[in-house]
N, C-alpha and C positions, 0 to 999 in steps of 0.2 A: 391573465389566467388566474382562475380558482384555487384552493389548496387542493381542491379534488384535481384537478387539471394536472397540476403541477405531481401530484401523487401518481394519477395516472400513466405518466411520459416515465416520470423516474422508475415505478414501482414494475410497471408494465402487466398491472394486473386493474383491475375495476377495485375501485376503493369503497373498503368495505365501512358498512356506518361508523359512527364513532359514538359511541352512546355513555362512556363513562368522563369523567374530567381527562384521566389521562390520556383517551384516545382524543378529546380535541386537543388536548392543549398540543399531543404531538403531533397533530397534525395541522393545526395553526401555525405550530414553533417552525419543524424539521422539512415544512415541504413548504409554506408560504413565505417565512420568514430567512430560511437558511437556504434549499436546494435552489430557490427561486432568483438567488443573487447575481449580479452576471461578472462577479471577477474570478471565477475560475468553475471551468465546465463542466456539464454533470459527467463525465468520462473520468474526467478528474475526481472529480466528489465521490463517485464510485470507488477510485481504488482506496482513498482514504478512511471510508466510511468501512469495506469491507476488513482491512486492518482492523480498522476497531471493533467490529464486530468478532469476529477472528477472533482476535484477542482477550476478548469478555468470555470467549465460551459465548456464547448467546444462539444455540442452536438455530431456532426460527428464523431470527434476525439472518443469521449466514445463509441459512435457506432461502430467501428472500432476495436479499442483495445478490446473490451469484445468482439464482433465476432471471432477476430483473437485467443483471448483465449480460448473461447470455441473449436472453429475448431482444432486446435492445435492439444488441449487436455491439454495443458498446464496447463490448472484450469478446475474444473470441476465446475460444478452449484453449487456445496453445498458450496465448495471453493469461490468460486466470491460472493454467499450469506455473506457469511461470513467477506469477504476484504466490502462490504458493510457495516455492522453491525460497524466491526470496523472505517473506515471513517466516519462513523457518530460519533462517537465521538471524534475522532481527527478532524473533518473539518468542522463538522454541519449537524444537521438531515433536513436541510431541500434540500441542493447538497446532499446530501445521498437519499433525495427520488427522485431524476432523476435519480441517478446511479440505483439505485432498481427498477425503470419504465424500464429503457434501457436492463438491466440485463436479463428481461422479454421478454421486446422486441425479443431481440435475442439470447434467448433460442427458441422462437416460431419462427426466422427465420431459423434459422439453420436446424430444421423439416421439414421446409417447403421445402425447396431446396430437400430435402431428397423424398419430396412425404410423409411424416409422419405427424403424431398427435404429437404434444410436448406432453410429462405425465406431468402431472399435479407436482404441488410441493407438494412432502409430506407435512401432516400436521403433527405439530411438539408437543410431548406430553409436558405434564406440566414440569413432569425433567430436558427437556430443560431449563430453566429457573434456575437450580442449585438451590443449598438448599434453603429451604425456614425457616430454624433457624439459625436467625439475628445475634445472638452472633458467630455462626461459619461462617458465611459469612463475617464478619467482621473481624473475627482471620486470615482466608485464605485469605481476603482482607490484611489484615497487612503482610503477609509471602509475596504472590505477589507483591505487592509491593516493600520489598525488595529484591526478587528475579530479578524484571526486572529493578529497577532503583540506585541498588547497594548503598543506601543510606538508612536510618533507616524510618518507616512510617512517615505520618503525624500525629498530634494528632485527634481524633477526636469528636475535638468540634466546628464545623461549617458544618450547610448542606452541603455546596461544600464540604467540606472531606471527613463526616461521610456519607451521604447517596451516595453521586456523587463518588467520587475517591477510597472510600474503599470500601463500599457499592456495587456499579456496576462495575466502569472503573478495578477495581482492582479483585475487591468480587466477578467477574463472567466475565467479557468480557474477559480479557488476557488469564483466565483459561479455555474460549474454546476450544474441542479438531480438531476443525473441519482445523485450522492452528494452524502450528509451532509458537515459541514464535520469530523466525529468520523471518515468513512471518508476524508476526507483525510490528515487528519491520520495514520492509521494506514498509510498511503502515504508518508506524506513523511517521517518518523522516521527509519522503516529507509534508507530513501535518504543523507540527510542523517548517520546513523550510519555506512552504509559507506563515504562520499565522506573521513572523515576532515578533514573542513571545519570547526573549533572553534566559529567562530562561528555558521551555521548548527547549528550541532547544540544549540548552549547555548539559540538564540533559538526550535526548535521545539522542544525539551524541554520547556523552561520556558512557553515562551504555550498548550503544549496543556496544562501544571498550571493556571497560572494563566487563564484563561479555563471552567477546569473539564471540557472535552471530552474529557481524558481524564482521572481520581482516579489518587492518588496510587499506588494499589493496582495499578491497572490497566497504569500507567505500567509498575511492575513487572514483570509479566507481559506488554507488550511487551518490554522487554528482552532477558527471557529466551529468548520468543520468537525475538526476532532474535538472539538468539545462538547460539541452537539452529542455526540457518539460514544463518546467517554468521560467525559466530564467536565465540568469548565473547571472545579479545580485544578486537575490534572493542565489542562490546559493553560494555567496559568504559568507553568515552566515553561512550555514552548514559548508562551507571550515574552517572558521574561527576559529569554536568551533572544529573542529575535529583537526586544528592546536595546540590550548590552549589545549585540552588533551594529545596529544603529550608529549606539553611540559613538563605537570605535570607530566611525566613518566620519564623523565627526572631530 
């Protein structure tokens, strides 16, 4: 396949010329050289690339990405509601509320092209919102917790733990069914990579190796991914911490 080809399937639009240096180069680099790899699927590259995008603020680029996912079919609307939800807390609710404008956006473009009426978004019952008895939110906060970060909870005696990390990030968001705990994780990476936050970034490198949701390989080709997307600088903290776990396996 061509970088057009390959431009084609991901973007899900007709690729448009490229007539300056940086439209070939990105489109020799990001569709021939990176989307085109086959150790980790463009479903996958999707969610990580939209993270980055997401997180730059990079209007178009989000426009784009969430179109291409939608059309696809790659994600569905409840799916991309949801890679929302979680970016908001790994990158901040207030770039979380553009990606949830945009999200909107085009879901009602996508109709549109069609000659359709978007449906509206279900409204969501209370349920959604998981238990609402504190002391068992808190127990399945403790178990998720270490279930996804292969290390023993935190204690919980500080707002940020008790009501933030156990309470919701843990006590309800992870234990969404709406994504795998593998398309979380591929949400939170990139996050935690561009935040520049050491310890974050050391603690979901290494528990998404160690827990095996994402191989070693794979790991990989997120990286590059997110670098492609955000930068390889940036990128080189991911590389870094997913090297020191290596090691420790060693």
């Amino acid at each position: 396949m061509t970088a057009d080809d390959i431009y084609r399937t991901v973007m899900a639009v007709v690729p448009p010329a490229t007539e300056t240096p940086f439209e070939r180069a990105s489109r020799d680099f990001l569709f021939d050289q990176v989307w085109s790899r086959p150790g980790l699927g463009i479903r996958d590259r999707r969610i990580v690339s939209l993270a980055c995008v997401a997180a730059a603020d990079a209007v178009k680029p989000i426009e784009d990405h969430v179109y291409a996912a939608l059309r696809s079919g790659d994600l569905t609307i409840e799916q991309l509601n949801e890679i929302t939800l979680h970016f908001a807390v790994y990158c901040g609710w207030p770039k979380a509320s553009q990606l949830e404008g945009i999200v909107r956006r085009q879901w009602h473009r996508l109709y549109a092209e069609r000659g359709e009426e978007a449906p509206a978004f279900p409204a969501l019952p209370y349920e959604d919102l998981g238990t609402t008895d504190h002391a068992e939110r808190i127990r399945r906060g403790q178990e998720e917790f270490v279930a996804v970060n292969a290390v023993p909870a935190p204690p919980p005696d500080s707002p940020y733990f008790f009501a933030g990390i156990l309470g919701f990030v843990f006590g309800h968001v992870w234990q969404r069914p709406a994504l795998s705990r593998r398309d979380r994780r591929l949400v939170t990476v990139p996050c935690v990579g561009l935040s520049d936050a050491a310890g974050p970034i050391a603690a979901h490198v290494g528990s998404a190796l160690e827990t095996g949701d994402v191989s070693w390989d794979e790991m990989q080709e997120v990286i590059l991914q997110f670098s492609a997307y955000y930068g390889f600088a940036k990128g080189e903290a991911l590389h870094d911490a997913a090297l020191r776990w290596q090691t420790m396996q060693t």
